[in-house]
Steps between C-alpha positions, in 0.01 A plus 500: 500500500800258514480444868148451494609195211763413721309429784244327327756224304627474872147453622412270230836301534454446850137423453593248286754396675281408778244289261759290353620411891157464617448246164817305569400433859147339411705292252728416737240332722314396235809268393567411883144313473250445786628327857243203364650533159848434657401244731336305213821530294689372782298210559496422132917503510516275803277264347728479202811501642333172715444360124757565387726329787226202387621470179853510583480247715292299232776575239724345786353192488416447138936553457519228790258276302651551176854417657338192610376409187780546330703248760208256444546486082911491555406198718298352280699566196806338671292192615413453141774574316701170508185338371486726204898398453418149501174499250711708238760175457 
């Protein structure tokens, strides 16, 4: 009677066994996606990474602007600061 349990755990076990490897497999492609899945993804990447090199170079040029602003007011303030001397005496 105890080899006849024996053998069936062992059966069962391997049974079992075999299920849970079978399941993890299907999940495993599952989670891998579709070749159109993955081809969409990719696309989807590229395309932002091309955006996002955009906006970088956008955020480039708005610093370059703002540096030349800044040189404009300094000019401006210097231009008009021995008048503002003069009116206060």
């Amino acid at each position: 009677m105890g080899a006849i349990l024996l053998a069936l755990v062992i059966g069962g076990t391997i049974v079992v066994a075999g299920a849970v490897q079978a399941w993890a497999r299907v999940m495993a492609q599952r989670s891998a996606g579709s070749g159109a899945e993955v081809e969409m993804l990719r696309r989807e990447v590229d395309m932002l990474r091309a955006d996002l090199e955009v906006a970088g170079a956008l955020g480039e040029r708005v610093a370059e602007m703002e540096e030349r602003l800044d040189f404009a007011e300094r000019l401006l303030a210097q231009r008009d600061a021995p008048r503002l001397g003069q009116g206060e005496q």
